[in-house]
GUDREN-741788 format. One record per residue (C-alpha): x negated, y, z negated; residue in one letter. Coordinates in Angstrom, 1 decimal. Each point is the difference from the previous one (the first is absolute). Example, Ala and Ser with C-alpha at 12.3 -4.5 7.8 and 13.67 -1.06 7.14 Angstrom:
<atoms>
<atom x="-12.3" y="-4.5" z="-7.8" type="a"/>
<atom x="-1.4" y="3.4" z="0.7" type="s"/>
</atoms>
This chain:
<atoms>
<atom x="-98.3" y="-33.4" z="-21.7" type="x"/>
<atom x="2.1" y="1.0" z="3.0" type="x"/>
<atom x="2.5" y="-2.5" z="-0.5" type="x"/>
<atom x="1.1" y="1.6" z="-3.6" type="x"/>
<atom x="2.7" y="1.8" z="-0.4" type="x"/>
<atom x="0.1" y="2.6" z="-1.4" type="x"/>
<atom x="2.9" y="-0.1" z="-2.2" type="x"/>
<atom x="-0.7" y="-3.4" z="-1.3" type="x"/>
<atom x="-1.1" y="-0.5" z="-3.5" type="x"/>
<atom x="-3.6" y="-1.4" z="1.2" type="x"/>
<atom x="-0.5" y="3.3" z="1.5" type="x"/>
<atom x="0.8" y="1.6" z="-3.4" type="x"/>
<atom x="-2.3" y="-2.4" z="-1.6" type="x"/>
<atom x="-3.1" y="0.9" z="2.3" type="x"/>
<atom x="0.4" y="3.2" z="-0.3" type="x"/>
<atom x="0.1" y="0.7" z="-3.6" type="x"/>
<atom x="-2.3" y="-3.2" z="-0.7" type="x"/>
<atom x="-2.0" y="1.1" z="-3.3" type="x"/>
<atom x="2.6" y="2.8" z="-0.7" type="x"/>
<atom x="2.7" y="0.3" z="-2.6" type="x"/>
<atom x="3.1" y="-1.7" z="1.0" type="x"/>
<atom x="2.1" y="0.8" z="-3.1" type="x"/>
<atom x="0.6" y="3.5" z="1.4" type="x"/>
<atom x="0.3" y="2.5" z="2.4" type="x"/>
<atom x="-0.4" y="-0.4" z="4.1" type="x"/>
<atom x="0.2" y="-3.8" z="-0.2" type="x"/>
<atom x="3.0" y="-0.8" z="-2.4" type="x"/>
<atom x="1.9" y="2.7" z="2.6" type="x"/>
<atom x="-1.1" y="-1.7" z="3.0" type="x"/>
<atom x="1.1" y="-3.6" z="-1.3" type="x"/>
<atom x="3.3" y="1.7" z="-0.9" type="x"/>
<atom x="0.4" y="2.1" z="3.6" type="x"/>
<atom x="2.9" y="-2.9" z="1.2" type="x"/>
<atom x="1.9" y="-0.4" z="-2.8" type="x"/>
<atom x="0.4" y="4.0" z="0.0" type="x"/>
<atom x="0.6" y="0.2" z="3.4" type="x"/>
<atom x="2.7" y="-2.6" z="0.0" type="x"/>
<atom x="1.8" y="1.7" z="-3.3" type="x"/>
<atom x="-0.2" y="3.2" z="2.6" type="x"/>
<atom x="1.4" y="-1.8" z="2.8" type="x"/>
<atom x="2.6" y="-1.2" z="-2.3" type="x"/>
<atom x="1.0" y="2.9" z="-1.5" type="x"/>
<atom x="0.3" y="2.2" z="3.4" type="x"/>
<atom x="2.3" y="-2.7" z="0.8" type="x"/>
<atom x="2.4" y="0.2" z="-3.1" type="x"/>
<atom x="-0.5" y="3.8" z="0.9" type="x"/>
<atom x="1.3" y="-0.2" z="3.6" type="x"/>
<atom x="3.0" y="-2.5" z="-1.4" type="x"/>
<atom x="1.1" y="2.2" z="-2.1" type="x"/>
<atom x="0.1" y="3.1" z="1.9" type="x"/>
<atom x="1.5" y="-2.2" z="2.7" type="x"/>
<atom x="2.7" y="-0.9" z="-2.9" type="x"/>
<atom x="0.8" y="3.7" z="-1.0" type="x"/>
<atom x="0.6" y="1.3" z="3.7" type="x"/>
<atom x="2.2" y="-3.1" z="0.4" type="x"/>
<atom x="2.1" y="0.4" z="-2.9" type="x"/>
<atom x="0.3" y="3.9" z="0.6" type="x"/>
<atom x="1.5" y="-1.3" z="3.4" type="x"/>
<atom x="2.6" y="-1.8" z="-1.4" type="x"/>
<atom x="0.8" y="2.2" z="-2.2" type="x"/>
<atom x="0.3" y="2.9" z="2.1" type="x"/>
<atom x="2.3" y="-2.1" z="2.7" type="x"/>
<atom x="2.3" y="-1.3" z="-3.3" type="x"/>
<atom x="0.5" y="3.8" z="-0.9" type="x"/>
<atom x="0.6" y="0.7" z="3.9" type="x"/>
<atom x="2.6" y="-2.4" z="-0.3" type="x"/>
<atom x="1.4" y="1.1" z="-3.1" type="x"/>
<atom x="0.6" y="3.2" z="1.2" type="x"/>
<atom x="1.7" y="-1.0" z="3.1" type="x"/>
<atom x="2.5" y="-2.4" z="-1.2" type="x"/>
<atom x="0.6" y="3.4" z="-2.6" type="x"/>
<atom x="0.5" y="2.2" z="3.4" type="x"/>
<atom x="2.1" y="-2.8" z="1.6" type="x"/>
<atom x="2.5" y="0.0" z="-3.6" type="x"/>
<atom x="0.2" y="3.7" z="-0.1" type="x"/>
<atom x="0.8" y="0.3" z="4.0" type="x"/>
<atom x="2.5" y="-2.9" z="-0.8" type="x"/>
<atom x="1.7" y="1.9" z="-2.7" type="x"/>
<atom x="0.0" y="3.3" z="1.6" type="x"/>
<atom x="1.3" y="-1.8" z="3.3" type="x"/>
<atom x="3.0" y="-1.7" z="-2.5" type="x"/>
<atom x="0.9" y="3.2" z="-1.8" type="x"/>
<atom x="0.2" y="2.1" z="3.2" type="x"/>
<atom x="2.1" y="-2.9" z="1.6" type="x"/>
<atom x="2.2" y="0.4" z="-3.8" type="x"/>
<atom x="0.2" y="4.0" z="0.2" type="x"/>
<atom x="1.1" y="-0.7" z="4.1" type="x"/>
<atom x="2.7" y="-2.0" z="-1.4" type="x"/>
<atom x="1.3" y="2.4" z="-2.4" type="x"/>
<atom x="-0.5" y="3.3" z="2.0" type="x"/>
<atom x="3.8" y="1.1" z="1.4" type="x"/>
<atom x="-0.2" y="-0.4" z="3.6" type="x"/>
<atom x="-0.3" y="4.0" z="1.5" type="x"/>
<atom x="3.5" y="1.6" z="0.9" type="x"/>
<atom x="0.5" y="0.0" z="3.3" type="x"/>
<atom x="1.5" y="3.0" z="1.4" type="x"/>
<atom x="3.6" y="0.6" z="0.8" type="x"/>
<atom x="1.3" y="-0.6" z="4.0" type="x"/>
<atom x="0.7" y="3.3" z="0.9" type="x"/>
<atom x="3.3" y="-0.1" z="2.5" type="x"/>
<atom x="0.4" y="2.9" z="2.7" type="x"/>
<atom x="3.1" y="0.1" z="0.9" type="x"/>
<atom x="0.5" y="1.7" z="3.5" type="x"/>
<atom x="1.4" y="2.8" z="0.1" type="x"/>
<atom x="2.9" y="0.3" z="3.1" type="x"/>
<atom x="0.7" y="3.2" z="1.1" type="x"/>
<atom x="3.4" y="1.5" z="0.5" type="x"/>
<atom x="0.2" y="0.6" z="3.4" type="x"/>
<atom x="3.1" y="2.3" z="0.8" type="x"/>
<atom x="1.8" y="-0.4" z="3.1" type="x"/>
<atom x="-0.4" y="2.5" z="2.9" type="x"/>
<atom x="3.0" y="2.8" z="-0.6" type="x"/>
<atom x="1.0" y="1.7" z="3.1" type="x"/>
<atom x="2.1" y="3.2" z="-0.5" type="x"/>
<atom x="2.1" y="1.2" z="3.1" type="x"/>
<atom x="1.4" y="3.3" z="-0.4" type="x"/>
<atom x="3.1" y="0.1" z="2.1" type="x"/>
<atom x="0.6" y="3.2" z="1.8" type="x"/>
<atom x="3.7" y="1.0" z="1.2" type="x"/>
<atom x="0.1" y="1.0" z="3.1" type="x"/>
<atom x="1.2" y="3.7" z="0.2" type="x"/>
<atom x="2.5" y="1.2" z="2.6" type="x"/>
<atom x="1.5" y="3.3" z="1.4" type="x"/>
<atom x="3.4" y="0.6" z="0.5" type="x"/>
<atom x="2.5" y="2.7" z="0.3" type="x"/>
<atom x="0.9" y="1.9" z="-3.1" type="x"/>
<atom x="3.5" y="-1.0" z="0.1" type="x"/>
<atom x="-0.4" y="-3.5" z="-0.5" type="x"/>
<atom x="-2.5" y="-0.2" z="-2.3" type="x"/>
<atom x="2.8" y="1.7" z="-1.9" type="x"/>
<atom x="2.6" y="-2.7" z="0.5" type="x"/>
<atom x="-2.7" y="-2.4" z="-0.9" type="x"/>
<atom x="-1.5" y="1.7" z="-3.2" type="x"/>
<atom x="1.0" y="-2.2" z="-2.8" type="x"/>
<atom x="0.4" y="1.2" z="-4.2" type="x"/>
<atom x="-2.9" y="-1.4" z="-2.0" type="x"/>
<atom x="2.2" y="-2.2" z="-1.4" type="x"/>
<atom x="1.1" y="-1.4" z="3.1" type="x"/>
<atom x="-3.6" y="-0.6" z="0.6" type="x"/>
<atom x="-0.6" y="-2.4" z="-2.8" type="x"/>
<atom x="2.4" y="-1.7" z="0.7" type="x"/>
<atom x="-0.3" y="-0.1" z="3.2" type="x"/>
<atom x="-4.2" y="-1.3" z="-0.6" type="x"/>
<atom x="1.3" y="-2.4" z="-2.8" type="x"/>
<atom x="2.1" y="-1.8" z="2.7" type="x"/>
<atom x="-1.8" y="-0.3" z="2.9" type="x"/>
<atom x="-3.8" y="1.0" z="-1.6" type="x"/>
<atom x="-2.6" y="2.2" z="1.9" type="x"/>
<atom x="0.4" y="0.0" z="4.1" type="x"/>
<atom x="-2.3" y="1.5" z="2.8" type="x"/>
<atom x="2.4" y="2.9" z="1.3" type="x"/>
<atom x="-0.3" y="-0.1" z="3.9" type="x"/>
<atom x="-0.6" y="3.3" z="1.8" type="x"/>
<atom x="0.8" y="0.9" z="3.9" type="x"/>
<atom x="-2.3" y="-0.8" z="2.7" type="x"/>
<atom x="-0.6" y="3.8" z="0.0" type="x"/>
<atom x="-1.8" y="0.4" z="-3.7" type="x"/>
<atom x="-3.4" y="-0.9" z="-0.5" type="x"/>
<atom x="-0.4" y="-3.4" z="-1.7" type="x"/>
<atom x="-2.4" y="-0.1" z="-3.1" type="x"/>
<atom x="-2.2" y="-3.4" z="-0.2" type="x"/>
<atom x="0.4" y="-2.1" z="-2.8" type="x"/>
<atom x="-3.0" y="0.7" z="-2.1" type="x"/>
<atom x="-0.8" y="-3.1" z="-2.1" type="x"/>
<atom x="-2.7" y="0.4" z="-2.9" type="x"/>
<atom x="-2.1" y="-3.1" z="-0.8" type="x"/>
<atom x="-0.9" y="-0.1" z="-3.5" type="x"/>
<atom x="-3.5" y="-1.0" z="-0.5" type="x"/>
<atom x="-0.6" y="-3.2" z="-1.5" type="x"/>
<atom x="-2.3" y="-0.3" z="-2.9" type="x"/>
<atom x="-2.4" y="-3.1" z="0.7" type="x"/>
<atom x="-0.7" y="-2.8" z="-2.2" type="x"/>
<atom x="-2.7" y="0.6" z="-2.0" type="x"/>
<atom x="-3.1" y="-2.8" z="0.6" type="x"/>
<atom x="0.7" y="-2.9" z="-2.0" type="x"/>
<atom x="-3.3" y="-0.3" z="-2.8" type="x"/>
<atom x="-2.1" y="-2.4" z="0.3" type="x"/>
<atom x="-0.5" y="-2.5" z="-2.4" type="x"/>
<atom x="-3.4" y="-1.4" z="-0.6" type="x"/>
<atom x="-0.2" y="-3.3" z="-1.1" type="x"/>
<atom x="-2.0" y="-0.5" z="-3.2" type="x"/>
<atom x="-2.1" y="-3.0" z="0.1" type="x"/>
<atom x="-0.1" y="-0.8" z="-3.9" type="x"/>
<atom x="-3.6" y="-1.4" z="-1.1" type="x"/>
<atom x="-0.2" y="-3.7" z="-0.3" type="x"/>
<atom x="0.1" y="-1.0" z="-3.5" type="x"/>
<atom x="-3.0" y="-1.1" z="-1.9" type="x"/>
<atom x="0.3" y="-3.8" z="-2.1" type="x"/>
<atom x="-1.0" y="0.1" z="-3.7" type="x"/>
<atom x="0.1" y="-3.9" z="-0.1" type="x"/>
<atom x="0.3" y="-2.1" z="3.3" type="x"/>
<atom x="0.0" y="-3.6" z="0.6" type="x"/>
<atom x="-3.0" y="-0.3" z="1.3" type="x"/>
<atom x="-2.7" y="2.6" z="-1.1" type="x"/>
<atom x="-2.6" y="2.3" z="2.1" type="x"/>
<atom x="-3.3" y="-2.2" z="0.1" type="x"/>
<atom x="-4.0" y="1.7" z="1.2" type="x"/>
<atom x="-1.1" y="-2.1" z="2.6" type="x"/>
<atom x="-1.6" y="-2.8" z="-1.3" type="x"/>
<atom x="1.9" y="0.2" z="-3.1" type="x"/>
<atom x="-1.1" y="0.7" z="-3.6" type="x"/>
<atom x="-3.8" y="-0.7" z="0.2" type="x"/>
<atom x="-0.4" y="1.6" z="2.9" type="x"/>
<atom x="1.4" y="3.0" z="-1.5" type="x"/>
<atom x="-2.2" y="0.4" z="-2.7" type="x"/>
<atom x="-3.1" y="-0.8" z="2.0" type="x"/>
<atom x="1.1" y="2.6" z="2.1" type="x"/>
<atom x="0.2" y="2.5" z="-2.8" type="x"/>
<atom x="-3.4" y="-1.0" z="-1.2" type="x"/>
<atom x="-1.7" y="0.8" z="3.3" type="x"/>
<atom x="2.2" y="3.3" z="0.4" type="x"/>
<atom x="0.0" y="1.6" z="-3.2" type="x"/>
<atom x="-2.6" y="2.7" z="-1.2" type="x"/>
<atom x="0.0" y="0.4" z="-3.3" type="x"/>
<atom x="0.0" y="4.1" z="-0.7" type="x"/>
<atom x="-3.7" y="1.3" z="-1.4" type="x"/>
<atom x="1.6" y="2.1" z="-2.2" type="x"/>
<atom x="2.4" y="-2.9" z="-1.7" type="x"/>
<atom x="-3.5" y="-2.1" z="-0.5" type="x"/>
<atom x="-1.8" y="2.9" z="-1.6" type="x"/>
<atom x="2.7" y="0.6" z="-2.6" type="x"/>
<atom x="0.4" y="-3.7" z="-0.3" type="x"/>
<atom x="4.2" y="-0.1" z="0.9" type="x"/>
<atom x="1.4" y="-3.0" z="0.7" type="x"/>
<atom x="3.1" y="-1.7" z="0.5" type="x"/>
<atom x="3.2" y="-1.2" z="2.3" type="x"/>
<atom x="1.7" y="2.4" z="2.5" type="x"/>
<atom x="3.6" y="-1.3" z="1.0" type="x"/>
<atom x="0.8" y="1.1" z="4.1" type="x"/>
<atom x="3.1" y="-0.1" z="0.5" type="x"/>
<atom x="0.6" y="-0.1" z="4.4" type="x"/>
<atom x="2.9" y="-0.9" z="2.6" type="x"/>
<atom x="-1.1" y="-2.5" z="2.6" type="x"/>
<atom x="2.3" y="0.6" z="3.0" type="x"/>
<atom x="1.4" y="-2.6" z="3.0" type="x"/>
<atom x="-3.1" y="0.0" z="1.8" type="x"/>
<atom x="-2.7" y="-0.9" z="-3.1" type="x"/>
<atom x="-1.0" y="4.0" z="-0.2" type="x"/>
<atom x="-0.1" y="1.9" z="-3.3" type="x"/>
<atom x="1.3" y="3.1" z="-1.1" type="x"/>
<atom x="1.3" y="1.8" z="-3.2" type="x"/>
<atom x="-2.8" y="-0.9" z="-2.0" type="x"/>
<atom x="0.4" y="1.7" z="-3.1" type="x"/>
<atom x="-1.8" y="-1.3" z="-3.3" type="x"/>
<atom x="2.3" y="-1.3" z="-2.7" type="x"/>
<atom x="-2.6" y="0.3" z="-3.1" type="x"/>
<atom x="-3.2" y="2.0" z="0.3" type="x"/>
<atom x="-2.9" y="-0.4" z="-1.8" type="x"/>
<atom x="-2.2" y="2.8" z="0.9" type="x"/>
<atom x="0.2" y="2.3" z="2.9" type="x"/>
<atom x="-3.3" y="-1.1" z="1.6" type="x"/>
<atom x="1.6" y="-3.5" z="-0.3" type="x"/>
<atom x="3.3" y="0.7" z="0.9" type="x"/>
<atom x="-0.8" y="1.6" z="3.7" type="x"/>
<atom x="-2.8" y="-2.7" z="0.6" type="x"/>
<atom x="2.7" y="-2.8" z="-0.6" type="x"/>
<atom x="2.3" y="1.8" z="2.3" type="x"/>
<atom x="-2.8" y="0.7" z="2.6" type="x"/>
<atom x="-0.8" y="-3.8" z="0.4" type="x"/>
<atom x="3.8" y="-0.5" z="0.2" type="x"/>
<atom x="0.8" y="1.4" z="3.2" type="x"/>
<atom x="-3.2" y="-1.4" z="1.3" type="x"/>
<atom x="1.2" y="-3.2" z="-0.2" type="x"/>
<atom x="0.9" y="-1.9" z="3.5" type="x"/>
<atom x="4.0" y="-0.8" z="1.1" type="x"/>
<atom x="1.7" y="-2.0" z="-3.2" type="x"/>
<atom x="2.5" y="-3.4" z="1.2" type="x"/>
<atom x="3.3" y="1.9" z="-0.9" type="x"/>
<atom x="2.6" y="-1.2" z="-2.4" type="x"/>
<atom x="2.6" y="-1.9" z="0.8" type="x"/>
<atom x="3.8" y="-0.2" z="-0.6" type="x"/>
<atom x="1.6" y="-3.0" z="1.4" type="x"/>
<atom x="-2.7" y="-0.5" z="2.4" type="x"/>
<atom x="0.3" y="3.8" z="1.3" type="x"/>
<atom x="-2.9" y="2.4" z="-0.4" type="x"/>
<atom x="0.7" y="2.9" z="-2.5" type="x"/>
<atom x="-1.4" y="2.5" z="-1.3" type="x"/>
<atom x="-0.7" y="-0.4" z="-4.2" type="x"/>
<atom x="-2.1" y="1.6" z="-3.0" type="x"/>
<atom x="-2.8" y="-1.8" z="-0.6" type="x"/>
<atom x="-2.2" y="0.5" z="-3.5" type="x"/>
<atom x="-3.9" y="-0.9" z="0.0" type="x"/>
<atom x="-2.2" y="0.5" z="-3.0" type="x"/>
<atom x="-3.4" y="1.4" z="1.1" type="x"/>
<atom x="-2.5" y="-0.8" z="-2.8" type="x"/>
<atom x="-3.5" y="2.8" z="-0.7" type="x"/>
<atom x="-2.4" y="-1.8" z="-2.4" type="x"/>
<atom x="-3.9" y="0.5" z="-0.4" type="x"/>
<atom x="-2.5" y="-2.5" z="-0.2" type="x"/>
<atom x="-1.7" y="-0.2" z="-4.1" type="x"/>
</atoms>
């Protein structure tokens, strides 16, 4: 009897020996391992199945992952394009006019010296300053022939100096200085070879993805949609100017400018193979995750 076991049918058999086997405790028992393989096979069908779903809502989730990426990728493309087109079109700034100095010279006048010549007066006797008084008219004519003379006095008279005035010279006035204007470098609408992020395009918009904060109080009123910065990248790669072109909500607007001028040095443009400095147009996209 210890040799039975006691799941066989002979087990079964000695136990309910005399009993009624139509029913009840012994039908059940002789049908314990076909119910346990139908369980067996049915948590297996189970676990397939389930396996199944999770796998198919996988896939599914990666195709719409990839659905909306290759939308993204369009919409940058076409932003990127029509920014390139209005570029194009835009009328380059006006540059402002040279403004000439032209240097002023001074008039410098020429030093003037005025002598006042003094006749000498002498004394003689009465009677000969008589004999040699001469009429008025006499005079002119005398000083239209021979002009104005120094008269000589004797050794006795007293001798007046010649007393010469020197006329004060106005000085030239300081010449004015002229400042040279350094005009700004002009900024490139469209260049031959365009401003590039390091690493080019992709490397762009990852670095936008890690950068960007979307603002709380854009997700709570559910506003979406593309800001277009507008920015000058100068010789060196900086950036500067950034101004945004179309705005789509004020939140928005000042984040997408925030992560603009904390983006590293650009690779400037170029203009037959010289650095410049030149507008450059980047679409910054907000959108929330359904």
């Amino acid at each position: 009897m210890a040799n039975i076991d006691l799941t066989s049918r002979a087990w079964d058999d000695m136990i309910f020996e005399g009993k009624n086997k139509e029913f009840g405790a012994y039908q059940m028992r002789r049908k314990s391992d076909k119910r346990h393989n139908l369980a067996a096979l049915f948590t297996l069908i189970g676990l397939f199945v389930v396996a199944l779903v999770v796998w198919g809502l996988s896939v599914y989730n990666n195709w719409q992952a990839e659905l909306r990426a290759e939308e993204e990728a369009r919409a940058r493309a076409e932003a990127m394009s029509q920014a390139q087109f209005a570029e194009e079109e835009a009328p380059e700034e006006e540059q402002p006019e040279e403004q000439k100095f032209e240097q002023e010279i001074p008039e410098v006048k020429e030093e003037v010296l005025a002598t006042v010549q003094v006749t000498q007066i002498a004394i003689v006797d009465a009677d000969k300053v008589k004999n040699e008084v001469m009429t008025q008219d006499e005079q002119k004519q005398d000083d239209t022939a021979r002009g104005v003379v120094n008269q000589e006095g004797s050794d006795d008279a007293d001798r007046f100096k010649a007393v010469q005035e020197q006329v004060k010279v106005k000085e030239p006035e300081p010449e004015p200085k002229v400042v040279e204007k350094h005009e700004p470098e002009k900024i490139f609408t469209a260049v031959e070879q365009r401003a590039e992020f390091p690493g080019g395009e992709s490397a762009l918009y990852s670095w936008l993805q890690k950068n960007l904060r979307y603002p709380e109080r854009a997700q709570q009123n559910d506003i979406q949609g593309r800001v277009i910065v507008r920015f000058v990248v100068n010789k060196d790669g900086s950036i500067e100017q950034v101004t945004v072109a179309k705005g789509v909500d004020k939140d928005l607007d000042q984040e997408a400018i925030r992560v603009v001028k904390r983006m590293p040095k650009w690779q400037p443009g170029k203009n037959n193979g010289q650095a410049v400095r030149s507008y450059f147009t980047l679409p910054v996209t907000f959108k929330l995750a359904r």
